[in-house]
PyMOL Python script that loads the backbone (N, CA, C, O; Angstrom):
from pymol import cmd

cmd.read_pdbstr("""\
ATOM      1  N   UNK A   1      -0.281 -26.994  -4.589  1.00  0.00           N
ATOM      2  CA  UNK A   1      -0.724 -26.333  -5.800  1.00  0.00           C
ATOM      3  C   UNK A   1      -2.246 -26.412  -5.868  1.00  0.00           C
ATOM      4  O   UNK A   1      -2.888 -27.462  -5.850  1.00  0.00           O
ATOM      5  N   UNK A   2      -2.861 -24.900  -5.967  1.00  0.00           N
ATOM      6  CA  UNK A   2      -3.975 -25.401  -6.054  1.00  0.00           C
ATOM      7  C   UNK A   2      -4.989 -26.466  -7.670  1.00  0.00           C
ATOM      8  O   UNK A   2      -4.673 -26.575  -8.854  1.00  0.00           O
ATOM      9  N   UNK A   3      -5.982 -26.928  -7.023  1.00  0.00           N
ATOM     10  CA  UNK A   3      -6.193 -27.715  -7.757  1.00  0.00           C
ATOM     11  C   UNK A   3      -6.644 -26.928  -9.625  1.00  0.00           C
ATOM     12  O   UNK A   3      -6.754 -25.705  -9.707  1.00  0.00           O
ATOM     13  N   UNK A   4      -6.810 -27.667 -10.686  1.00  0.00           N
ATOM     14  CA  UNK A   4      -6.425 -27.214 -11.827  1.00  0.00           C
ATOM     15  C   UNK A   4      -5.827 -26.333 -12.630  1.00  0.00           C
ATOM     16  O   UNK A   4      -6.087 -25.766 -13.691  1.00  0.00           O
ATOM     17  N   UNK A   5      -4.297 -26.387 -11.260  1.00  0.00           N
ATOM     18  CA  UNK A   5      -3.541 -25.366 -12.146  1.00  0.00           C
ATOM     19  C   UNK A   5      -2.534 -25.831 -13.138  1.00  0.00           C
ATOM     20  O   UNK A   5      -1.639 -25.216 -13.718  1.00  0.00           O
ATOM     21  N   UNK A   6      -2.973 -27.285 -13.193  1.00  0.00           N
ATOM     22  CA  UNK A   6      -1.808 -27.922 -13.837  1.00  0.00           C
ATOM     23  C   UNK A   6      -1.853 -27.773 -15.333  1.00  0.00           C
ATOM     24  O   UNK A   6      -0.935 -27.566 -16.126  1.00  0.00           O
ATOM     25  N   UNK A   7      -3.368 -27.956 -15.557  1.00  0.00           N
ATOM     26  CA  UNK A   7      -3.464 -27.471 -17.356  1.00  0.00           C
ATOM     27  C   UNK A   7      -3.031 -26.227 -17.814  1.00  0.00           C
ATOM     28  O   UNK A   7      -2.632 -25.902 -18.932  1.00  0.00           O
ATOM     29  N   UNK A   8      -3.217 -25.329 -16.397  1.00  0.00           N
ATOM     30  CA  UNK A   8      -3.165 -24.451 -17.325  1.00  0.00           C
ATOM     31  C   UNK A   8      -1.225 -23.881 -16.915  1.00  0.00           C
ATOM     32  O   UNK A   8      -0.777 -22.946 -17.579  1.00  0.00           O
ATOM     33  N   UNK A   9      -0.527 -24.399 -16.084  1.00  0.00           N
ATOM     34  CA  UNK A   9       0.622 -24.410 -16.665  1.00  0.00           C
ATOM     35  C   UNK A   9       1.138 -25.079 -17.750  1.00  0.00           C
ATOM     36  O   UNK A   9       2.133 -24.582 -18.278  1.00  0.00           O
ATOM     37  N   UNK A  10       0.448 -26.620 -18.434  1.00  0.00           N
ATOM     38  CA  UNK A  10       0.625 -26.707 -19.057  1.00  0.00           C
ATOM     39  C   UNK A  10       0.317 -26.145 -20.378  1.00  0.00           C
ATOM     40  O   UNK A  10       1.115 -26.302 -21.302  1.00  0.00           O
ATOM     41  N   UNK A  11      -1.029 -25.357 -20.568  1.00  0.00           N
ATOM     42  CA  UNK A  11      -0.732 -24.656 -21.774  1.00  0.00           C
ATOM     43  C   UNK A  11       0.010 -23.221 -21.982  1.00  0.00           C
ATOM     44  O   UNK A  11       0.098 -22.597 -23.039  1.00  0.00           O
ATOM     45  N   UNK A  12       0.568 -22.825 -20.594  1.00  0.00           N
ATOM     46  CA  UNK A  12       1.343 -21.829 -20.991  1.00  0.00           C
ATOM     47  C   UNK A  12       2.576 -22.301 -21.562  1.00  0.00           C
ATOM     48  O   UNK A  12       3.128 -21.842 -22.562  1.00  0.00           O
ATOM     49  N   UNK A  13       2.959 -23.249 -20.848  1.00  0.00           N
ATOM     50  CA  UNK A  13       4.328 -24.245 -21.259  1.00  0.00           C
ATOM     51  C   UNK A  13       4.304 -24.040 -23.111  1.00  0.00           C
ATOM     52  O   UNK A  13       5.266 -23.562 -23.713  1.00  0.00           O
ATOM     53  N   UNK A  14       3.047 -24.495 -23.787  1.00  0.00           N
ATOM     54  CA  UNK A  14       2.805 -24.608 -25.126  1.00  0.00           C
ATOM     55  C   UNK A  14       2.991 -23.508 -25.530  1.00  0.00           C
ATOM     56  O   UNK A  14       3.922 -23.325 -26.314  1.00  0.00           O
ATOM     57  N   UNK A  15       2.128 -22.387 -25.105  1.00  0.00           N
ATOM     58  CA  UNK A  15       2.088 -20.705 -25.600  1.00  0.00           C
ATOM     59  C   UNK A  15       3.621 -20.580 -25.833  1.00  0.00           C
ATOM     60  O   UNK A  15       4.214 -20.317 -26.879  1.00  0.00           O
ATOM     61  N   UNK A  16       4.048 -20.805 -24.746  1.00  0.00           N
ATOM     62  CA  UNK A  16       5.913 -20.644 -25.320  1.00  0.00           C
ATOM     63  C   UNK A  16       6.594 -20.804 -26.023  1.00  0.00           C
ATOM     64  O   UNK A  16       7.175 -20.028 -26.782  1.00  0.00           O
ATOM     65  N   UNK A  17       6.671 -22.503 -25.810  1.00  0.00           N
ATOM     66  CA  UNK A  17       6.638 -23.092 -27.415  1.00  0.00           C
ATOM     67  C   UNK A  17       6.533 -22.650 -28.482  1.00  0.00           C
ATOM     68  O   UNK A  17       7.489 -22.723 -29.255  1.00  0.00           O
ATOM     69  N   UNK A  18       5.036 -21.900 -28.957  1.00  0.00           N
ATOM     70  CA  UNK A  18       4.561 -21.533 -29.946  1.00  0.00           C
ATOM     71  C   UNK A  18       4.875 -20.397 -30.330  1.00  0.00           C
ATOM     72  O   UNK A  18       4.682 -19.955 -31.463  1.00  0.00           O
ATOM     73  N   UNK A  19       5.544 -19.655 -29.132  1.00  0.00           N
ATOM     74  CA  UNK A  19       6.333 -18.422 -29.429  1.00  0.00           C
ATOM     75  C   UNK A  19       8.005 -18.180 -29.929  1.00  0.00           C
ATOM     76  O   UNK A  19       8.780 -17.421 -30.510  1.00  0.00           O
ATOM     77  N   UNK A  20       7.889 -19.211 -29.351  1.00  0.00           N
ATOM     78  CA  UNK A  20       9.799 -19.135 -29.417  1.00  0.00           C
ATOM     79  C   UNK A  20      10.093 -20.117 -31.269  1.00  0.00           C
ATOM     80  O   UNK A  20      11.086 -20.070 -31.996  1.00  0.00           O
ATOM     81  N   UNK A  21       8.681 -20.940 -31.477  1.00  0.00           N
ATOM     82  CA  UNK A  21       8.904 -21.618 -33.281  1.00  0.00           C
ATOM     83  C   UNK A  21       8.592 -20.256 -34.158  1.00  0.00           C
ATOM     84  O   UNK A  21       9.295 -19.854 -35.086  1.00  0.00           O
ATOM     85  N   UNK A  22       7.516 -19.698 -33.718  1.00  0.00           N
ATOM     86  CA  UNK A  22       7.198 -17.895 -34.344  1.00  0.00           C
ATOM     87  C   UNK A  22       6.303 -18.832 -35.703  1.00  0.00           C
ATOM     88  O   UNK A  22       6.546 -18.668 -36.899  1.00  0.00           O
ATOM     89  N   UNK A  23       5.195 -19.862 -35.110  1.00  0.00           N
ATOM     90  CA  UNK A  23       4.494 -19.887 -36.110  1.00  0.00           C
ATOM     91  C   UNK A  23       2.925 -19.040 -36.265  1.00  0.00           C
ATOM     92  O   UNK A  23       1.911 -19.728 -36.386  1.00  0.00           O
ATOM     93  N   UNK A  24       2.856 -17.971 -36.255  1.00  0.00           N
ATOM     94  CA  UNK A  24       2.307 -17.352 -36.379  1.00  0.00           C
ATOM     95  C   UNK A  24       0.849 -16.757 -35.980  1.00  0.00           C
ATOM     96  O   UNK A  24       0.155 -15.791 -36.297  1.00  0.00           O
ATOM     97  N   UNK A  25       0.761 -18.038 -34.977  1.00  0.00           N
ATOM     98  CA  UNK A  25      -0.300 -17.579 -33.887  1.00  0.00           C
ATOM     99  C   UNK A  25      -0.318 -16.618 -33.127  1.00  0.00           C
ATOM    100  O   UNK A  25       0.516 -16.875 -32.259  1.00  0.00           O
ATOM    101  N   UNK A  26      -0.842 -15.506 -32.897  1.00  0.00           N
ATOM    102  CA  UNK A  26      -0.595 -14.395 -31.573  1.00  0.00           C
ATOM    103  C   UNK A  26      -0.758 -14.942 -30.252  1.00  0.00           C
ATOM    104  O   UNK A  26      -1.407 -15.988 -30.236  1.00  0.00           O
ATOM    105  N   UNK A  27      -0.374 -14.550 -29.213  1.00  0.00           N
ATOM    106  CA  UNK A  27      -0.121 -14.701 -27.751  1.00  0.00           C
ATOM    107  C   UNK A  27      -1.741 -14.825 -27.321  1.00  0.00           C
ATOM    108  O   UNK A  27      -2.198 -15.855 -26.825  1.00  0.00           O
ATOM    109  N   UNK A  28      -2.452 -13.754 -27.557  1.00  0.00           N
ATOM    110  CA  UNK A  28      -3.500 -13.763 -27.212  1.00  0.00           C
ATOM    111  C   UNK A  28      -4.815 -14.458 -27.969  1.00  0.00           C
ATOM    112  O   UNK A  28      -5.943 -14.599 -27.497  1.00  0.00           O
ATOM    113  N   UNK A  29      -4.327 -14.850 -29.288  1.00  0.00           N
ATOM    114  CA  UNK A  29      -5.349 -16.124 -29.811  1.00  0.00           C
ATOM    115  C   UNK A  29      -4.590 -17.267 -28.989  1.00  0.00           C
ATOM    116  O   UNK A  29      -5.384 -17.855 -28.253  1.00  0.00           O
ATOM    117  N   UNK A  30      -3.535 -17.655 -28.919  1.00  0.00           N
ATOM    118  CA  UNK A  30      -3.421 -18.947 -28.112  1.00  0.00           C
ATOM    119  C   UNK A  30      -4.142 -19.111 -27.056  1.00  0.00           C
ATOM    120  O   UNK A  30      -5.075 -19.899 -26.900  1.00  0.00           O
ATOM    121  N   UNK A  31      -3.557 -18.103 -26.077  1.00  0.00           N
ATOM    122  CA  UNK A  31      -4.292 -18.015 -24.618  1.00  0.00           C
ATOM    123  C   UNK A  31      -5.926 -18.486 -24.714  1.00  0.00           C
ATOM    124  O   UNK A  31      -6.595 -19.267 -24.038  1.00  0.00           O
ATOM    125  N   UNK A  32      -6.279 -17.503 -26.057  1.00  0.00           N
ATOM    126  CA  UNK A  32      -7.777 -17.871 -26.184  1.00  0.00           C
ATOM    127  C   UNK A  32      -8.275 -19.181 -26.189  1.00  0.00           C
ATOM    128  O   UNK A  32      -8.926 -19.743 -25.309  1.00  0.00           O
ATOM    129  N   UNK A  33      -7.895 -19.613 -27.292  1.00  0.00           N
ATOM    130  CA  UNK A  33      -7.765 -21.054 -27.558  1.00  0.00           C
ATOM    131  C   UNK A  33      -7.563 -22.210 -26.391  1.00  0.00           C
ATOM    132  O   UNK A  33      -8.323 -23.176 -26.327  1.00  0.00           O
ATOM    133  N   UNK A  34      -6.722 -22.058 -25.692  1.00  0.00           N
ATOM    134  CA  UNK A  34      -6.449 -22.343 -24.655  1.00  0.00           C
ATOM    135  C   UNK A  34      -7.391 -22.117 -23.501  1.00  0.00           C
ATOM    136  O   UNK A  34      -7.400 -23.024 -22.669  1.00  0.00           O
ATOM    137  N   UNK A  35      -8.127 -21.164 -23.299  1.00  0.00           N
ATOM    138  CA  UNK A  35      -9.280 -20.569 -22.394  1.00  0.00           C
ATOM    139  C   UNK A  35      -8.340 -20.378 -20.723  1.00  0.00           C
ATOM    140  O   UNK A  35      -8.567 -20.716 -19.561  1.00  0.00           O
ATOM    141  N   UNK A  36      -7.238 -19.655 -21.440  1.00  0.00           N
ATOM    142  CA  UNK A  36      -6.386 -19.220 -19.841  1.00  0.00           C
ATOM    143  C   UNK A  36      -6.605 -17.722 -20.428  1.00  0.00           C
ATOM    144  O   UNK A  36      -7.190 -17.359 -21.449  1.00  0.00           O
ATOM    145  N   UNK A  37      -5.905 -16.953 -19.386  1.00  0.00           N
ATOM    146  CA  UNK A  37      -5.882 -15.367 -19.340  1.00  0.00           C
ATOM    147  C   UNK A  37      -4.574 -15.437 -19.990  1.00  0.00           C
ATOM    148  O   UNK A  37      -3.782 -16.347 -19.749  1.00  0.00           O
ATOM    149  N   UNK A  38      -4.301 -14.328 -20.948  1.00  0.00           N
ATOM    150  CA  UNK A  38      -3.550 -13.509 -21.345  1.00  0.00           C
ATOM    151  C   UNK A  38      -2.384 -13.094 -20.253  1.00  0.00           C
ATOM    152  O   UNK A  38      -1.170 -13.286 -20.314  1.00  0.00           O
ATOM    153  N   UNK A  39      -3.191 -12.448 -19.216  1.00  0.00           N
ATOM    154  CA  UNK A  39      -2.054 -11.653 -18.081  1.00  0.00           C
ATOM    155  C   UNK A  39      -1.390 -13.106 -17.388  1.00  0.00           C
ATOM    156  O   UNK A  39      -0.166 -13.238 -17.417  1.00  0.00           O
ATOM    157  N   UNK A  40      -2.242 -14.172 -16.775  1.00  0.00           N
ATOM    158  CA  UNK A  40      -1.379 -15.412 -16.423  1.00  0.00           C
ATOM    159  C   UNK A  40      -0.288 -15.639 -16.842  1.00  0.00           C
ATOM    160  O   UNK A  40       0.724 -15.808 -16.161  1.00  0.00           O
ATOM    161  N   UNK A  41      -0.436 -15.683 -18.754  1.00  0.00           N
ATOM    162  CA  UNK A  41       0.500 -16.036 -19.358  1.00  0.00           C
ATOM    163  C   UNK A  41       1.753 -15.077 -19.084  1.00  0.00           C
ATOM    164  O   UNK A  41       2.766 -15.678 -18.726  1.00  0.00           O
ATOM    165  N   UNK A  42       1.843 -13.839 -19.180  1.00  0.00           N
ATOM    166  CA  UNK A  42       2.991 -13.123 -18.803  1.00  0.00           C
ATOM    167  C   UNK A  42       3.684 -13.203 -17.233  1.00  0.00           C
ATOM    168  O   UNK A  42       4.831 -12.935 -16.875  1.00  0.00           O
ATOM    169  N   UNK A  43       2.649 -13.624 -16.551  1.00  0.00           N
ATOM    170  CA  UNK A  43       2.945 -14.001 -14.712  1.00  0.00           C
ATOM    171  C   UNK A  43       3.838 -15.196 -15.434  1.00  0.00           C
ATOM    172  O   UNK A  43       5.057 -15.247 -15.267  1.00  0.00           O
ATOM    173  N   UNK A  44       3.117 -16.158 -16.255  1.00  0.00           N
ATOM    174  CA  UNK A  44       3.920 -17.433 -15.875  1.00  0.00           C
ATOM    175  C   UNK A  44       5.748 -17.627 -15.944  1.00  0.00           C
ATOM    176  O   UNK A  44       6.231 -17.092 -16.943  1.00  0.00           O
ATOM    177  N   UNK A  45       6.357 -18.040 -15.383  1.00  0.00           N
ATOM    178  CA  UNK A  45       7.589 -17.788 -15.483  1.00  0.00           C
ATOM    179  C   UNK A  45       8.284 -19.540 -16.158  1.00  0.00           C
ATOM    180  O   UNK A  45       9.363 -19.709 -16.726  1.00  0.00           O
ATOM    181  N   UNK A  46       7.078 -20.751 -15.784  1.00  0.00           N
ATOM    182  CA  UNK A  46       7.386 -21.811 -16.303  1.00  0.00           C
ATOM    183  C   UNK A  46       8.376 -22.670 -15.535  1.00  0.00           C
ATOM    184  O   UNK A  46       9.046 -23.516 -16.128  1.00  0.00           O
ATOM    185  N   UNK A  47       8.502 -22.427 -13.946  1.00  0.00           N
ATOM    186  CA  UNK A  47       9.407 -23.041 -13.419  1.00  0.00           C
ATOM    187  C   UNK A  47       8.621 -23.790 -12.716  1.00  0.00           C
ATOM    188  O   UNK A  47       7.503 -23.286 -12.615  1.00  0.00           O
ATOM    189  N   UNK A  48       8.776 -25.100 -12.019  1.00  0.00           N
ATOM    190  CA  UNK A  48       7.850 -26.210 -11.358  1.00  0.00           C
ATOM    191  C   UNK A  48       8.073 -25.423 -10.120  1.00  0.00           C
ATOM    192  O   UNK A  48       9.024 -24.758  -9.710  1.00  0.00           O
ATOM    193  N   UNK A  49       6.870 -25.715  -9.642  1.00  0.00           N
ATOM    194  CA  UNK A  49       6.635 -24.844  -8.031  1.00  0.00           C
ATOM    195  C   UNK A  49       7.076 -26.233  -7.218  1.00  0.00           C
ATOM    196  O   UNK A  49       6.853 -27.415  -7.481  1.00  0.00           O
ATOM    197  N   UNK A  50       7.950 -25.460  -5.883  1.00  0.00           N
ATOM    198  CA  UNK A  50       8.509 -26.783  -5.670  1.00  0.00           C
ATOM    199  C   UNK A  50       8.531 -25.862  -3.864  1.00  0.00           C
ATOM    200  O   UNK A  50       7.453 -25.521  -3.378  1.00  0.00           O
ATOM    201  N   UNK A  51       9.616 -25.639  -3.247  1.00  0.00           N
ATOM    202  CA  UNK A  51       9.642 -25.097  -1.973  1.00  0.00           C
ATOM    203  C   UNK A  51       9.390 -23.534  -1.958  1.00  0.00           C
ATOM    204  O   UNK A  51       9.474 -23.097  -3.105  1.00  0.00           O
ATOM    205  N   UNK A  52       9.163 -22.742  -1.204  1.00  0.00           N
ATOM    206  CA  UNK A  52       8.508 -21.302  -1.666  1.00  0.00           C
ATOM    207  C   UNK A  52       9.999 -20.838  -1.387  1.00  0.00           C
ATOM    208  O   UNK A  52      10.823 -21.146  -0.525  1.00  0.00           O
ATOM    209  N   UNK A  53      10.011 -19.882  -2.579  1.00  0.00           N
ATOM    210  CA  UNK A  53      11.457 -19.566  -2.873  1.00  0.00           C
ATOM    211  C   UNK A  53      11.895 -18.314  -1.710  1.00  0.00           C
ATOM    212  O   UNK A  53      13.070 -18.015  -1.497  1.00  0.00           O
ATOM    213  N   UNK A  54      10.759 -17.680  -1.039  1.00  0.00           N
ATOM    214  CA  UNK A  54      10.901 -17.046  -0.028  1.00  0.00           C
ATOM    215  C   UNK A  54      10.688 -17.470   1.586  1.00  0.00           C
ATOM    216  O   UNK A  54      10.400 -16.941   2.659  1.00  0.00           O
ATOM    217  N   UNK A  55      10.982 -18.611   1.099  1.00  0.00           N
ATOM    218  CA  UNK A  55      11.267 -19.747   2.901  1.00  0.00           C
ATOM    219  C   UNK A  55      12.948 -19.011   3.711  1.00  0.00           C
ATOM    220  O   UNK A  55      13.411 -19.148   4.843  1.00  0.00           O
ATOM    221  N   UNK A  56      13.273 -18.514   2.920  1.00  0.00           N
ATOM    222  CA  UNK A  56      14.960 -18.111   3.686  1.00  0.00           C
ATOM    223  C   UNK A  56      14.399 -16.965   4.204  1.00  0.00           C
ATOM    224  O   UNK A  56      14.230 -16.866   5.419  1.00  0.00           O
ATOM    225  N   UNK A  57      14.097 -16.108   3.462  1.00  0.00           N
ATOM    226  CA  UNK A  57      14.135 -14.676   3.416  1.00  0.00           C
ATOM    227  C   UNK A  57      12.983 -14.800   4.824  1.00  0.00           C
ATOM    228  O   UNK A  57      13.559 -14.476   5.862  1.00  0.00           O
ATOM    229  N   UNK A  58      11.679 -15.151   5.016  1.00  0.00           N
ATOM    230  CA  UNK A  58      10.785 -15.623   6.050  1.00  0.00           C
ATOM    231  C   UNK A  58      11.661 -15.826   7.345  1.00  0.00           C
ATOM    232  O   UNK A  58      11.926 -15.037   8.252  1.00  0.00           O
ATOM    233  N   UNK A  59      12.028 -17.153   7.136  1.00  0.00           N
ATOM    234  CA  UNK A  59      12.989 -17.130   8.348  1.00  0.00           C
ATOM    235  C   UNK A  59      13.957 -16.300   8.960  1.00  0.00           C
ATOM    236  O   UNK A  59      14.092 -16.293  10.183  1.00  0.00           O
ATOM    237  N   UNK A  60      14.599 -15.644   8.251  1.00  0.00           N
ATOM    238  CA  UNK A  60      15.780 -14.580   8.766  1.00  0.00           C
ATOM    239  C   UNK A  60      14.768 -13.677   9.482  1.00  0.00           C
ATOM    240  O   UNK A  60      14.827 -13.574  10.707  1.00  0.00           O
ATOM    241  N   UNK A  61      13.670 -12.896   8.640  1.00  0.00           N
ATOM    242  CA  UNK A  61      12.920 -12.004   9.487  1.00  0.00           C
ATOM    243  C   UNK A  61      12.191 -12.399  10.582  1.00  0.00           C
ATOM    244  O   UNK A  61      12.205 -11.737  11.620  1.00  0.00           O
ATOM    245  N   UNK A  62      11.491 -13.508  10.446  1.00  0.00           N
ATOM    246  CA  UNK A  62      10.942 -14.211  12.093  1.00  0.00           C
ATOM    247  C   UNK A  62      12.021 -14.286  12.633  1.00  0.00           C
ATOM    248  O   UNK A  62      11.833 -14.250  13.849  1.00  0.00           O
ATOM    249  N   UNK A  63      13.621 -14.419  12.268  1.00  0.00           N
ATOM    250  CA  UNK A  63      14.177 -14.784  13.860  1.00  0.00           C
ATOM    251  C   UNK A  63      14.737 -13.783  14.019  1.00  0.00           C
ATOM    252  O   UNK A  63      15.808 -13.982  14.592  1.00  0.00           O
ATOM    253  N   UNK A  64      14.451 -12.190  13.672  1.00  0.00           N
ATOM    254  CA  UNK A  64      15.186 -11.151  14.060  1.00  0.00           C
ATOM    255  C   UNK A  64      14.110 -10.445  14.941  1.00  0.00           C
ATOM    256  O   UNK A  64      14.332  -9.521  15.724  1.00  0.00           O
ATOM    257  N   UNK A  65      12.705 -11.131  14.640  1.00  0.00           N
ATOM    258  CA  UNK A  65      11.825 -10.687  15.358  1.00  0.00           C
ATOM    259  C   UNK A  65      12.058 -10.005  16.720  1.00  0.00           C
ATOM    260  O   UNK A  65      13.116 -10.079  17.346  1.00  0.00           O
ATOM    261  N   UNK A  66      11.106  -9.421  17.062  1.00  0.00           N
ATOM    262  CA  UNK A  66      11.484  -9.143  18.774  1.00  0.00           C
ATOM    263  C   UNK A  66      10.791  -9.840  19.276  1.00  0.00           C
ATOM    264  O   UNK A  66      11.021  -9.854  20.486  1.00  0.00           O
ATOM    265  N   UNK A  67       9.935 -10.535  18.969  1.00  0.00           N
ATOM    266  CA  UNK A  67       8.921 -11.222  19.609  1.00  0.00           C
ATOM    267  C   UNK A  67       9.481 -12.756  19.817  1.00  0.00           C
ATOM    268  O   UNK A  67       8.854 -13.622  20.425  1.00  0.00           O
ATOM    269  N   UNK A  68      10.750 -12.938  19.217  1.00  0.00           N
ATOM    270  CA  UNK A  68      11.501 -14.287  19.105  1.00  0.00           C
ATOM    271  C   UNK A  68      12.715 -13.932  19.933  1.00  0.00           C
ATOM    272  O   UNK A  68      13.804 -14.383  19.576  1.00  0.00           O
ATOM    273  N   UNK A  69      12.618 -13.059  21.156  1.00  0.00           N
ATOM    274  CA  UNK A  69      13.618 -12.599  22.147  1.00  0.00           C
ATOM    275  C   UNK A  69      12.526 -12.653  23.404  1.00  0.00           C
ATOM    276  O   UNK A  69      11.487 -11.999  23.490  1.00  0.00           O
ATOM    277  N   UNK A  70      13.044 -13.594  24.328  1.00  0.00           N
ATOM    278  CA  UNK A  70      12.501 -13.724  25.350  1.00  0.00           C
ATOM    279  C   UNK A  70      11.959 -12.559  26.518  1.00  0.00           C
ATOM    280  O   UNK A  70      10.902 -12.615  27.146  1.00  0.00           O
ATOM    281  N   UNK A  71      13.055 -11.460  26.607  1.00  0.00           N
ATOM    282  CA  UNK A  71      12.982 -10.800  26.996  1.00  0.00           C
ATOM    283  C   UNK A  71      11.848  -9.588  26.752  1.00  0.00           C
ATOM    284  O   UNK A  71      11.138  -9.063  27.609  1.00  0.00           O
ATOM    285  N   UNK A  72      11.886  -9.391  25.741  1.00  0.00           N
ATOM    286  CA  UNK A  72      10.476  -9.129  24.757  1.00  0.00           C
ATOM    287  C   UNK A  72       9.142  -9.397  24.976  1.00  0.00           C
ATOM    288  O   UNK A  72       8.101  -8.764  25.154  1.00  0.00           O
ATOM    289  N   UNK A  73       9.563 -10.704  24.894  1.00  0.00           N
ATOM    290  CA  UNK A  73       7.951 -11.772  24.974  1.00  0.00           C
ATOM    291  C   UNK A  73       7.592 -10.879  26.465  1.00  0.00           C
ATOM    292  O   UNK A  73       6.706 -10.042  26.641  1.00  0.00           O
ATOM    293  N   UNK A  74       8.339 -11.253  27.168  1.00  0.00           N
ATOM    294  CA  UNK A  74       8.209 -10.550  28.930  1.00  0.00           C
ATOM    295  C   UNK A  74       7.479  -9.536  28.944  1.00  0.00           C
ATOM    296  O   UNK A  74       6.336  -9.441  29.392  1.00  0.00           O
ATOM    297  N   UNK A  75       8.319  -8.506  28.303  1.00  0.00           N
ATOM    298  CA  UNK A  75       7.896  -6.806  28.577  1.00  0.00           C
ATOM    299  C   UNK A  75       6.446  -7.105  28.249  1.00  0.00           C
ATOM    300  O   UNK A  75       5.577  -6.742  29.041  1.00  0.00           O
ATOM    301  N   UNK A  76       6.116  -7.770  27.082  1.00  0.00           N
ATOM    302  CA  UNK A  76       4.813  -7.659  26.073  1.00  0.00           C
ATOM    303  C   UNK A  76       3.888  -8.186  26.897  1.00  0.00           C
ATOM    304  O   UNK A  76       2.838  -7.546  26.839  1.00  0.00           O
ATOM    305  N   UNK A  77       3.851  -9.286  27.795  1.00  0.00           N
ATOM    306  CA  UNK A  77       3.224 -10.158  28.084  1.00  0.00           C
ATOM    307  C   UNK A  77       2.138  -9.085  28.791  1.00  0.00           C
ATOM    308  O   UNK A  77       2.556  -7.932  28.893  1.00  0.00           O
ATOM    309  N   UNK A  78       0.363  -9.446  29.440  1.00  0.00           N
ATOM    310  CA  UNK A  78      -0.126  -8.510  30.197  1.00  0.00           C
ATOM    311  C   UNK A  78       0.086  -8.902  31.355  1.00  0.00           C
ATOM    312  O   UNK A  78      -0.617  -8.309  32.173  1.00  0.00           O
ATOM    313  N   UNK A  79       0.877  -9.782  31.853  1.00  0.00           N
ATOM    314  CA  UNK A  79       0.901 -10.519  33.439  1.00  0.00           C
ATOM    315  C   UNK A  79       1.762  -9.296  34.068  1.00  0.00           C
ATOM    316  O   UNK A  79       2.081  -9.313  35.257  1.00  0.00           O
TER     317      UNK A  79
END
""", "prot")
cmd.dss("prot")
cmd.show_as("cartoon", "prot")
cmd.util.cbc("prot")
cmd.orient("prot")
C-alpha cells in the first residue's frame, strides 16, 4: 500500500459513516474537511486491500500464453 493511504482510507471509512447516520453534512464538505478528493471517495469501495483480487484471472492468461508453450518459445527464438 502505498505510503499515506491509510488516513485517507480512513476518512473515507468516516464519510460513510456520516452518510449512512444522514447527519447532515454533504459528501463533499466532508471530503473537504477531511482534505481527500471527492472522486476518491466514490472509487473507495472500503474493503482492506489484501491479495490483488485479479491474481487468478493474471494467471489463467499467462498460462494460456503462447509464449508459456515451449514450442513457441522455439519458433520465436532468433537462433
Amino acid at each position: 500500500m502505498p505510503a499515506g493511504s491509510n488516513w485517507k482510507s480512513a476518512v473515507y471509512r468516516r464519510v460513510q459513516e456520516e452518510v449512512k447516520a444522514d447527519r447532515g453534512l454533504t459528501i463533499g464538505r466532508m471530503v473537504e474537511l477531511g482534505r481527500v478528493f471527492r472522486s476518491g471517495f466514490y472509487r473507495f469501495d472500503g474493503a482492506e486491500s489484501g491479495p490483488d483480487r485479479d491474481m487468478k484471472l493474471r494467471d489463467a492468461i499467462q498460462r494460456r500464453s503462447p509464449w508459456n508453450d515451449p514450442a513457441m518459445v522455439v519458433l520465436a527464438s532468433p537462433n
